[in-house]
Backbone as CSV, one residue per row, in Angstrom:
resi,resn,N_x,N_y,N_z,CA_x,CA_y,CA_z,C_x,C_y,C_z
1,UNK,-88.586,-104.779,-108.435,-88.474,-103.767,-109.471,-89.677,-102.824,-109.456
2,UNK,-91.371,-103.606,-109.119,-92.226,-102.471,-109.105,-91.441,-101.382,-107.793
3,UNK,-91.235,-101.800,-106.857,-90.890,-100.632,-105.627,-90.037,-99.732,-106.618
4,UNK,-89.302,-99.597,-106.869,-88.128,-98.799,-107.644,-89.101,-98.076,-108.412
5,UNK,-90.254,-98.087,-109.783,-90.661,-97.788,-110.366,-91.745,-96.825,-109.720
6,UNK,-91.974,-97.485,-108.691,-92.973,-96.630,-108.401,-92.489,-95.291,-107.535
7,UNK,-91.350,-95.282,-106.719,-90.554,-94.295,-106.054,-90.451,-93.252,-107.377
8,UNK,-89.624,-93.938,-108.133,-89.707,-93.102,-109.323,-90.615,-92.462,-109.509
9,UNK,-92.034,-92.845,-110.062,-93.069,-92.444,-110.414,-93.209,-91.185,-109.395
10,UNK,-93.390,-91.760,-107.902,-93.543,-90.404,-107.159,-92.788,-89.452,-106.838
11,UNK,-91.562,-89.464,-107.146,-90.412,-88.414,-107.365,-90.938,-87.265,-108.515
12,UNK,-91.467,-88.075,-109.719,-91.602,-87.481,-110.540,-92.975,-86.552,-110.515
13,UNK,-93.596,-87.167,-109.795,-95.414,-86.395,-109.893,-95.404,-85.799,-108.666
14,UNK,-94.388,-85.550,-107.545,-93.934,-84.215,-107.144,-93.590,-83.402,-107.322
15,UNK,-92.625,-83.467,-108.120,-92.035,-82.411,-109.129,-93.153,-81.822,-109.942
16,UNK,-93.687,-82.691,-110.616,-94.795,-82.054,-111.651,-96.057,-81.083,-110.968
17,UNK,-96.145,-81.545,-109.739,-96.959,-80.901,-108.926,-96.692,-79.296,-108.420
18,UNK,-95.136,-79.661,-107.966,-94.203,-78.581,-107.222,-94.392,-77.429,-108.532
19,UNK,-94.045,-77.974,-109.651,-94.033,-77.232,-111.165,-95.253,-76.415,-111.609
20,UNK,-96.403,-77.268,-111.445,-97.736,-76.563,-111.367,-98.099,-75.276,-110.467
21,UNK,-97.467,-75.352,-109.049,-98.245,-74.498,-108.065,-97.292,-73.394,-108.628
22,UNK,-95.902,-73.770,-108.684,-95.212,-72.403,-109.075,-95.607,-71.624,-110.082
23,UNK,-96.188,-72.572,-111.377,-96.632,-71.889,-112.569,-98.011,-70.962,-111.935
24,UNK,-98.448,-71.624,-111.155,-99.969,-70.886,-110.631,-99.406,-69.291,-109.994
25,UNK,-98.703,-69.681,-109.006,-98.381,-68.328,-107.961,-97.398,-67.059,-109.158
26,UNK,-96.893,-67.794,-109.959,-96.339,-66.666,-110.960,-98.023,-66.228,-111.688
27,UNK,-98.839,-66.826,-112.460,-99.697,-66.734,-113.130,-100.925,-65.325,-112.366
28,UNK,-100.648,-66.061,-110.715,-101.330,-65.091,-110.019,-100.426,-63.507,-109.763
29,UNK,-99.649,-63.684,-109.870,-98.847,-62.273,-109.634,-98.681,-61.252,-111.238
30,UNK,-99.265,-62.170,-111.914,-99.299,-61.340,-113.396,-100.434,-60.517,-113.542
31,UNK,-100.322,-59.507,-113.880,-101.740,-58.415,-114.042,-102.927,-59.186,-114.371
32,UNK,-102.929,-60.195,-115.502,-103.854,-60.510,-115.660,-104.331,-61.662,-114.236
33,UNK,-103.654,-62.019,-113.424,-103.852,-63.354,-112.431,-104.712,-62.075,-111.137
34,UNK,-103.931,-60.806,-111.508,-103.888,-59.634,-110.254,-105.941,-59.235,-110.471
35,UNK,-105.995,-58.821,-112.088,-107.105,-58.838,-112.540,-108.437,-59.356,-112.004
36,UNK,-108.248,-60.931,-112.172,-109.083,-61.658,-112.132,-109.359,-62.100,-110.511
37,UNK,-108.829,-61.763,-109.967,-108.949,-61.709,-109.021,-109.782,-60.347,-107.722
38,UNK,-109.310,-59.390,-108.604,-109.734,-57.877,-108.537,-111.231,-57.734,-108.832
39,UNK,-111.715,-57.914,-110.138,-112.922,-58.038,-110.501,-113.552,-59.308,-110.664
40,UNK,-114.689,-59.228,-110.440,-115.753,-60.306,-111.257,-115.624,-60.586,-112.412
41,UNK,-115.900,-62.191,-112.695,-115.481,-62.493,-113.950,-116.867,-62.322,-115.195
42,UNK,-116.697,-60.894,-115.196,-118.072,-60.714,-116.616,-117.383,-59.405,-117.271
43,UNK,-117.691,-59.835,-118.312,-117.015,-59.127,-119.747,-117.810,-57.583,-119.436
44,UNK,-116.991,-56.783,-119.658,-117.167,-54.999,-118.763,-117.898,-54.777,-119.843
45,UNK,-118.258,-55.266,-121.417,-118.697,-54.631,-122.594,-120.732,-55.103,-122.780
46,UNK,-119.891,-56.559,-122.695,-121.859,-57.261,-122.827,-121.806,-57.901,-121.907
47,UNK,-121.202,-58.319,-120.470,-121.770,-58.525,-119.238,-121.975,-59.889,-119.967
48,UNK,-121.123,-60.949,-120.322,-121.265,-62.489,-120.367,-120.211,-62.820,-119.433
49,UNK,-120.921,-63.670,-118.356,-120.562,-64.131,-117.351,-119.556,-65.349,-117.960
50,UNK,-118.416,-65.541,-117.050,-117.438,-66.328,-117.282,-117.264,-67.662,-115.811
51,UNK,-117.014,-68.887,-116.173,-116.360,-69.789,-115.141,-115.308,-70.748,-115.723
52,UNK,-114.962,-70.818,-114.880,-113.402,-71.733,-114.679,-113.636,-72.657,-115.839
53,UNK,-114.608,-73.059,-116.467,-114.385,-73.832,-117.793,-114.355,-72.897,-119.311
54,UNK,-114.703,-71.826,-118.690,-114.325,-70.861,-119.989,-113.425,-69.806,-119.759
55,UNK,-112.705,-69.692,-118.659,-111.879,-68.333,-118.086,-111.236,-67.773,-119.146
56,UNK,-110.528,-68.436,-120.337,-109.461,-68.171,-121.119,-109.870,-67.476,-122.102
57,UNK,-111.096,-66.939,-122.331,-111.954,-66.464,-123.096,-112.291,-64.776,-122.673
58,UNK,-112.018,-64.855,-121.059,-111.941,-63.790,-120.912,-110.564,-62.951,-120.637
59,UNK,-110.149,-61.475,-121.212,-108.557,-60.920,-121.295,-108.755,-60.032,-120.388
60,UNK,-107.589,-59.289,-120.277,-107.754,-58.133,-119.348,-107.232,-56.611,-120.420
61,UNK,-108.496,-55.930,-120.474,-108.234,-54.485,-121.615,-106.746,-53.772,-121.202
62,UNK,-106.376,-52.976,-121.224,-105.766,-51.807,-120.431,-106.409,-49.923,-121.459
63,UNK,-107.409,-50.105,-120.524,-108.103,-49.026,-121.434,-107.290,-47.480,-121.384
64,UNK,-105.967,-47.514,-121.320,-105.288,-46.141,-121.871,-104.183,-46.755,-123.278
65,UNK,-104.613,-48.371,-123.050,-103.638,-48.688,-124.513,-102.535,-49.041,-124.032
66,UNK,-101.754,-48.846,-122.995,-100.570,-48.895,-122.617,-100.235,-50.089,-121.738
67,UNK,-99.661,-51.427,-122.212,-99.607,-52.590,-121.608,-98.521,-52.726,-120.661
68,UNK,-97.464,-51.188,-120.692,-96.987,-51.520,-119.593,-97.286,-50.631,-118.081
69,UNK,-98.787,-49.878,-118.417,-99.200,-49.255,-117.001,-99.951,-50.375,-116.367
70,UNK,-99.265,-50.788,-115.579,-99.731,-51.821,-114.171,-100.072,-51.501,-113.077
71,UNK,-101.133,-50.557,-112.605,-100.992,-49.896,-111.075,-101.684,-50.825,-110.716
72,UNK,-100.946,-51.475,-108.745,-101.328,-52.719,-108.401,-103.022,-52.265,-108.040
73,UNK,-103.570,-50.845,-107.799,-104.854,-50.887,-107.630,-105.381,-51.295,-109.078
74,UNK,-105.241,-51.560,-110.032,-106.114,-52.025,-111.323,-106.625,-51.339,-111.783
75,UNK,-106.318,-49.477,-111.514,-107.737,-48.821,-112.716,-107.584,-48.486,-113.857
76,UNK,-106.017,-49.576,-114.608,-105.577,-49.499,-115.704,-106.528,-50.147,-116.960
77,UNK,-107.095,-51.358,-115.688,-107.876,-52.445,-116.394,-109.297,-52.646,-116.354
78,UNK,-109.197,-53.385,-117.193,-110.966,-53.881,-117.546,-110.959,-55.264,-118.102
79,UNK,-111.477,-56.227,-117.283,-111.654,-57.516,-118.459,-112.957,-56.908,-119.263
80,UNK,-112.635,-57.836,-120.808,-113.292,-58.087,-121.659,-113.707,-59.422,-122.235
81,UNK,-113.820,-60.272,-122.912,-114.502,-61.160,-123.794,-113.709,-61.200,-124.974
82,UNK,-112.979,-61.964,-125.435,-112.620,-61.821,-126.910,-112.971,-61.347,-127.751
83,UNK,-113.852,-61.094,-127.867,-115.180,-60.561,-129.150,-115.195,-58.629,-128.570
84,UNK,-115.731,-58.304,-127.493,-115.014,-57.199,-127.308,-113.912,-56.243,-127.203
85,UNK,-112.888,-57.277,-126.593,-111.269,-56.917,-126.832,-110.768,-57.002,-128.384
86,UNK,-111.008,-57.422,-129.038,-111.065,-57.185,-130.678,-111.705,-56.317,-130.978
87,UNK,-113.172,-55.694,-130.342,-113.910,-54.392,-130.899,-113.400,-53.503,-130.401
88,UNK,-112.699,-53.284,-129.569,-112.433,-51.915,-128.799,-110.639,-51.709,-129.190
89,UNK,-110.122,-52.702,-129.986,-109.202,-52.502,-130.021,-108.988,-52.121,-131.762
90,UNK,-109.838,-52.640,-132.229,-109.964,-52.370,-134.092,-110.893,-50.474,-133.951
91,UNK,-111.594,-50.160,-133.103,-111.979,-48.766,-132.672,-111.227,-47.696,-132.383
92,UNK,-110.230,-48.422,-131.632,-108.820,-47.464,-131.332,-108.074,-47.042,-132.614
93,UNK,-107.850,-48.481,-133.310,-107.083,-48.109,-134.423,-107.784,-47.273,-135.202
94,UNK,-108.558,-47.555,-135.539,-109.998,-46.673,-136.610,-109.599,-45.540,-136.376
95,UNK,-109.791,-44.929,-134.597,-109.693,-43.727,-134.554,-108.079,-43.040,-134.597
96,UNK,-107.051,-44.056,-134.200,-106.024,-43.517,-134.670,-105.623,-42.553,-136.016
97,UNK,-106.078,-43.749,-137.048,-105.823,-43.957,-138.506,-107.203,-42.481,-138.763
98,UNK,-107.813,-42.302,-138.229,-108.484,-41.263,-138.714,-108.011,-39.698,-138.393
99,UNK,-107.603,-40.104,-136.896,-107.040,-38.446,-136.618,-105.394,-38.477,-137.322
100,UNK,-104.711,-39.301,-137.645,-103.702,-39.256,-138.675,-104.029,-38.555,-139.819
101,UNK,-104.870,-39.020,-140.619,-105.342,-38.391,-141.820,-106.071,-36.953,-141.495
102,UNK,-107.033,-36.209,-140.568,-107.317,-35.643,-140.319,-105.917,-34.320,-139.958
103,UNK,-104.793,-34.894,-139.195,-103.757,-34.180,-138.981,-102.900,-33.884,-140.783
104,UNK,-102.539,-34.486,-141.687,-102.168,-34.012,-142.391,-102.924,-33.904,-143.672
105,UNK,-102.894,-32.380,-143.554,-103.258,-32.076,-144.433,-103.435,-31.841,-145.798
106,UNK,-104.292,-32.074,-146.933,-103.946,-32.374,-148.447,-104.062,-31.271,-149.250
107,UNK,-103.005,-31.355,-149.979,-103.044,-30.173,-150.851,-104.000,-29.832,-151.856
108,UNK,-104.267,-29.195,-152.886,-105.292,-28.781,-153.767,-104.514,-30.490,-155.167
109,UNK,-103.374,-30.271,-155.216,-103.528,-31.432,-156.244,-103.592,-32.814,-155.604
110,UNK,-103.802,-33.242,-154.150,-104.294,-34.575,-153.861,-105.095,-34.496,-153.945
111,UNK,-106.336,-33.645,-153.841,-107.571,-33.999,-154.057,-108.447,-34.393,-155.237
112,UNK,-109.225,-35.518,-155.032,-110.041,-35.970,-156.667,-110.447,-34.813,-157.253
113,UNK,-110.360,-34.646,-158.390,-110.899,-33.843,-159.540,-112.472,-33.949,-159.879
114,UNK,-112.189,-35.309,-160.419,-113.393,-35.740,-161.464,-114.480,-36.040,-160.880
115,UNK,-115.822,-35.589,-161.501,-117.063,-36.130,-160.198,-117.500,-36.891,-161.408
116,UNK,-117.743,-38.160,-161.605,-118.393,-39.438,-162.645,-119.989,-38.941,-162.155
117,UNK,-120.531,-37.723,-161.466,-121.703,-38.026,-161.600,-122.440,-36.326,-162.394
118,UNK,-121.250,-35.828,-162.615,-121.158,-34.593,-162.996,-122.525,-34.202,-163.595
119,UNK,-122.638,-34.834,-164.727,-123.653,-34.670,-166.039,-124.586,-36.056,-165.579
120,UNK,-125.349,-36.323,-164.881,-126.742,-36.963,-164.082,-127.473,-36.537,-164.363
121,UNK,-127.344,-35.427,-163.931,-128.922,-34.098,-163.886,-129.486,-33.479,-165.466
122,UNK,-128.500,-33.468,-166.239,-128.347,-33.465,-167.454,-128.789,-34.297,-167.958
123,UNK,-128.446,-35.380,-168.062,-128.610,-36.908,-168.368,-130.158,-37.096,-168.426
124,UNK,-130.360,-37.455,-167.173,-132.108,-37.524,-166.668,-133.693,-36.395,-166.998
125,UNK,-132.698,-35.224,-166.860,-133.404,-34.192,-168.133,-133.568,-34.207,-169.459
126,UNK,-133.065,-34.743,-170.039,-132.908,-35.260,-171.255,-134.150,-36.217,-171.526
127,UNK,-133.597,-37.385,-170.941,-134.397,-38.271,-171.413,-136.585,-38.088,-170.969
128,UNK,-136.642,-37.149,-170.378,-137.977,-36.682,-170.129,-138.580,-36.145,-170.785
């Protein structure tokens, strides 16, 4: 019965093996597998060096924003660092959300009225 079990066993941790390399060779054909391979592994923002026990830490940017421009030369991309790929991506929005507001324009009654600091100068003259 061990012989049987163990055939088994190695039927099975071929497969699991066979399963792994495929997951790898897809993993490598993905922009980010194409990436990391392309460049050195240090964050393009603060230059913290990355290895195989921290790889997952480092992403790949696409600095026009657009996750589906893939040119197989890579000058879509940039790895970053988590901590940078969150700054450069909360920056984008910032500046989105600003030239939005900047584009439409407010009329005379959206704008605040009241200045709470109106009578200060008044105020402080006074009491002298």
């Amino acid at each position: 019965m061990s012989i049987k079990k163990t055939a088994l066993d190695k039927n099975k941790l071929d497969q699991i093996v066979s399963a792994a390399r495929r997951n790898q060779e897809e993993r490598e054909q993905s922009y980010r597998g194409q990436a990391l391979k392309m460049y050195p592994w240090v964050c393009g923002r603060c230059t913290r060096e990355f290895t195989h026990k921290n790889l997952a830490e480092l992403t790949v940017h696409h600095r026009n924003h657009n996750h589906d421009d893939n040119p197989p030369d890579g000058k879509n991309w940039e790895l970053l660092c988590l901590y940078c790929h969150d700054n450069e991506h909360a920056r984008y929005e910032e500046m989105r959300f600003n030239s939005i507001q900047k584009a439409s324009k407010m009329s005379l009654s959206d704008k605040a009225t009241h200045n709470p600091f109106a009578d200060l100068k008044s105020l402080l003259d006074n009491k002298k």
